[in-house]
C-alpha positions in Angstrom: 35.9 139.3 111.7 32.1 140.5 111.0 29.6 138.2 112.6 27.8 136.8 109.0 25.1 134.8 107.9 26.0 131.8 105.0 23.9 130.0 103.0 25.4 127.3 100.5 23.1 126.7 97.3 25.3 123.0 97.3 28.1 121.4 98.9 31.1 122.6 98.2 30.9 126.2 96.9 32.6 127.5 93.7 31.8 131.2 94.0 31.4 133.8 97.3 28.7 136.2 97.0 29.4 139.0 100.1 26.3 141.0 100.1 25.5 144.3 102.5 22.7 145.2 104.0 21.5 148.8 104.7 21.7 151.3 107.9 19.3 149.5 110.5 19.2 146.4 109.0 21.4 142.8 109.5 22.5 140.1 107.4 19.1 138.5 107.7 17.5 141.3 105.8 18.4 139.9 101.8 18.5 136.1 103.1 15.1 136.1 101.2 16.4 137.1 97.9 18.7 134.3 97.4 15.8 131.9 96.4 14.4 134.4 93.9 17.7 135.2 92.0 19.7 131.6 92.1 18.7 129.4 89.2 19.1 126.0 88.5 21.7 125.7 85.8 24.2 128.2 88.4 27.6 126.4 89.9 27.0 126.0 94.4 27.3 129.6 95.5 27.9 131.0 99.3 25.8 133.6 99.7 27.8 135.7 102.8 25.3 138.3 104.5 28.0 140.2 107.7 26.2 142.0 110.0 27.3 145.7 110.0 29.0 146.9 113.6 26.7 148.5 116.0 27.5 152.1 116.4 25.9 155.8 116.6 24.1 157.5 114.0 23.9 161.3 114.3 21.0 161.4 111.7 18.7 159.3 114.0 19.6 161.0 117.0 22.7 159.8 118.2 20.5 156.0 118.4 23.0 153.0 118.3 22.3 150.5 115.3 24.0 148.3 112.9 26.1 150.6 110.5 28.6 150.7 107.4 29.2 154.1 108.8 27.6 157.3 110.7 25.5 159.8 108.5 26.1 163.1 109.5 23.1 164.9 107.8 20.3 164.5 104.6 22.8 165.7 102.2 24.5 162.3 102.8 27.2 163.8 99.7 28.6 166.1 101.7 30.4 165.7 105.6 30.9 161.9 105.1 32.0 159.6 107.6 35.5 159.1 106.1 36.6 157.4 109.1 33.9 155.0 109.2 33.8 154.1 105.0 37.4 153.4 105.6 36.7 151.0 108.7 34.3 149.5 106.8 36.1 148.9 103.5 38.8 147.4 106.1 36.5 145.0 107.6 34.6 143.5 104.6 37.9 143.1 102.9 39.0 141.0 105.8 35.3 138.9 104.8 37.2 138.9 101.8 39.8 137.2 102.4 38.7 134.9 104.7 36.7 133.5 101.2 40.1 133.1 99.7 41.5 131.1 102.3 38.6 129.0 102.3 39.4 128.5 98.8 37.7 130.9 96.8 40.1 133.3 94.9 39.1 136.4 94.2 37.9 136.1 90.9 35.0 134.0 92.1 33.9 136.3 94.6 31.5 139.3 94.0 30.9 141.9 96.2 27.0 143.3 96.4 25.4 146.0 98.5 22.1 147.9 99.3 22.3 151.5 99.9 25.2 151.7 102.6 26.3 148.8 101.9 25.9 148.9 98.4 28.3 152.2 98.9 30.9 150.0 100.7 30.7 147.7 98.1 31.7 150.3 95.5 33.9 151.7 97.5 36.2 148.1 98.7 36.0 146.6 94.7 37.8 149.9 93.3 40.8 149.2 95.7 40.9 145.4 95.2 43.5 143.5 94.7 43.6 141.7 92.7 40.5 142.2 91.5 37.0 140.9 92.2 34.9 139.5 90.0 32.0 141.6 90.4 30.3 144.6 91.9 27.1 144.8 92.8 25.6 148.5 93.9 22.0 148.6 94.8 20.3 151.9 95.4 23.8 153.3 96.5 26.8 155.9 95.2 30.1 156.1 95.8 31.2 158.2 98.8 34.5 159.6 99.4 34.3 160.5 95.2 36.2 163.1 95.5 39.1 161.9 97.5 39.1 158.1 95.8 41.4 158.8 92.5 45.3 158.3 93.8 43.7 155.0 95.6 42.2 153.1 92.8 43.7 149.9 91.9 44.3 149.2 88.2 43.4 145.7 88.2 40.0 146.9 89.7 39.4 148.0 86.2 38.4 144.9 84.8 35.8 144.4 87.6 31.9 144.8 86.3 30.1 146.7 87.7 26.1 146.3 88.0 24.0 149.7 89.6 20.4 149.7 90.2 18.9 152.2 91.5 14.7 153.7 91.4 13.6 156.6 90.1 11.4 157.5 93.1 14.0 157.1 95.8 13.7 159.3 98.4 17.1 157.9 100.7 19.9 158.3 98.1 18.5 160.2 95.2 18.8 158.8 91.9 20.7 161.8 90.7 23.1 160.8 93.2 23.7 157.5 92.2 23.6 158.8 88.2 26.9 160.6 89.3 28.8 158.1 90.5 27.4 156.1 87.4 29.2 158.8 85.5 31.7 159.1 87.5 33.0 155.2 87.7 32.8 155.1 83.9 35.0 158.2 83.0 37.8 156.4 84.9 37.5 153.2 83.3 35.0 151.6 84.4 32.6 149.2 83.2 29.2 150.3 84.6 25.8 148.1 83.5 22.9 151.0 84.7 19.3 150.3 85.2 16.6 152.7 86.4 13.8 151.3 88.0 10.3 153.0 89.0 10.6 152.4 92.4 11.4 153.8 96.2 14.4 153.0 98.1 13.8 149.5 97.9 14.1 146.4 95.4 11.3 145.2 92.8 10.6 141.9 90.7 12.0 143.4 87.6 15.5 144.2 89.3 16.3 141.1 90.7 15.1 139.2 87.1 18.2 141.6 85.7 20.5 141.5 88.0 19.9 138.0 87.6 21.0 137.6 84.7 24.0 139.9 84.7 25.0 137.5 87.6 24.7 134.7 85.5 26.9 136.1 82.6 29.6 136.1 85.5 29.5 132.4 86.1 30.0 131.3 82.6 32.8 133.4 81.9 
């Protein structure tokens, strides 16, 4: 099991939120947002934050950090880390599952992610089954496109999912996330896109929508 940080909005959660950080960073690093984007009316969340294993990234010089998986080079579309997206997908979904057996079934539990982990995110709720009850993909794509077809899971198809991503990004393009945008919806997908005028980071205005897309979840 991934080493995680939890925080409970109030006793006796109804919902799992399992939220990714980024290459570098921990589970400490979106800790902060959970005050801005819970609001009052909400049913007791558990926020889930795993710390990403430590490993080797060849883009930084071989330097040992925490991970999703390695980047190979800038054009972080092409000679991906297959082995490592898979490992990962492996691992969260074991996060996963732990939720369920401490009683939250899988359609209470959304899946979120920033940049890598927004990309495992993507990557673990088009397999799951059964399905989740919502994706989250911030400043991300889908890796592995290209190879992902024969393993999507039809139930996955009912899953929303919620992409943000800003226009001035200079990580993971924004034409890059566009495509897996376009990708995800010509397979069935239910994709809710927002552009935002922003770098590879997240702003005021994203977390007020993403917000309230969260909220639509909860009532349903």
């Amino acid at each position: 099991m991934l080493e995680a940080v939890e925080i409970e909005t109030r006793p006796n959660p109804q919902w799992s939120i399992v939220w990714l950080h980024g290459l570098g960073a921990d589970g400490h690093d979106f800790e902060p947002v959970v005050p801005e984007i819970v609001r009052p009316d909400w049913p007791s969340l558990r926020f889930v934050f795993p710390h990403a294993p430590v490993r080797a990234v060849t883009i930084n010089g071989g330097v040992r950090m925490r991970a999703w998986y390695d980047i190979l080079g800038l054009e972080i579309a092409h000679r991906q880390d297959e082995a490592g997206v898979r490992d990962s997908v492996r691992r969260v979904g074991r996060v996963i599952q732990h939720e369920v057996a401490r009683g939250i079934p899988e359609r209470r539990i959304l899946v979120a992610g920033f940049s890598q982990g927004g990309a495992i995110a993507l990557s673990l709720g088009v397999r799951a089954v059964p399905a989740l009850a919502g994706v989250i993909a911030l400043s991300t794509y889908l890796p592995l496109a290209d190879k992902l077809e024969p393993e999507l899971s039809p139930e996955s198809r009912t899953t929303p999912i919620w992409m943000g991503h800003g226009s001035l990004d200079p990580v993971v393009s924004q034409s890059l996330g566009s495509m897996s945008r376009d990708w995800l919806k010509s397979h069935g997908y239910d994709v809710d896109w927002h552009s935002y005028p922003m770098p590879h980071s997240l702003c005021a205005e994203e977390i007020r929508d993403l917000s309230l897309w969260m909220g639509a979840r909860f009532t349903q």
